[in-house]
N, C-alpha and C positions, 0 to 999 in steps of 0.2 A: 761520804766524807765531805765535810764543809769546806768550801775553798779558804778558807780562817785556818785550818785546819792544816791543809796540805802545803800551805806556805811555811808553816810553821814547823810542820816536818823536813820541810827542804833547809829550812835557817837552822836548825838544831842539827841535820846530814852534814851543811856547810861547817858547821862548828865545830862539830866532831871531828871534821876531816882534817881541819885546820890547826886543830890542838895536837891532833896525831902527829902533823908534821912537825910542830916547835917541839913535841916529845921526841921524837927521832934525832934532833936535833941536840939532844942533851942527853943521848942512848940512852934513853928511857929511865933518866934519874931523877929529874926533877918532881918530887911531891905533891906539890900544888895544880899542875898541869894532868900529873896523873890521877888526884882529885880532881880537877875540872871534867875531865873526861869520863869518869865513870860516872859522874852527873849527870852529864850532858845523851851520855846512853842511855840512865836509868829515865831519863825524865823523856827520848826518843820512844824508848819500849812503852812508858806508860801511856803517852799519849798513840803511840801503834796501835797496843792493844785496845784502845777505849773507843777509838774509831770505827 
């Protein structure tokens, strides 16, 4: 794994983590954010898996 690579999974981890929390924060209703977040996992997984 390219260190390009593994930062970039840590900044997408951060991001996820962070969305999860403004989601909790709105009991899991807000739209947008719960779009963001499945984003931000599919595009985590995609880049996991190509690693």
């Amino acid at each position: 794994m390219h260190c390009d690579d593994k930062r970039t999974l840590f900044v997408l981890k951060e991001n996820i983590i962070m969305c999860f929390n403004e989601l909790k924060e709105t009991d899991f209703e807000d739209k947008n954010i719960l779009k963001q977040i499945n984003d931000l996992i599919e595009e985590y997984k995609a880049l996991k898996k190509s690693t």
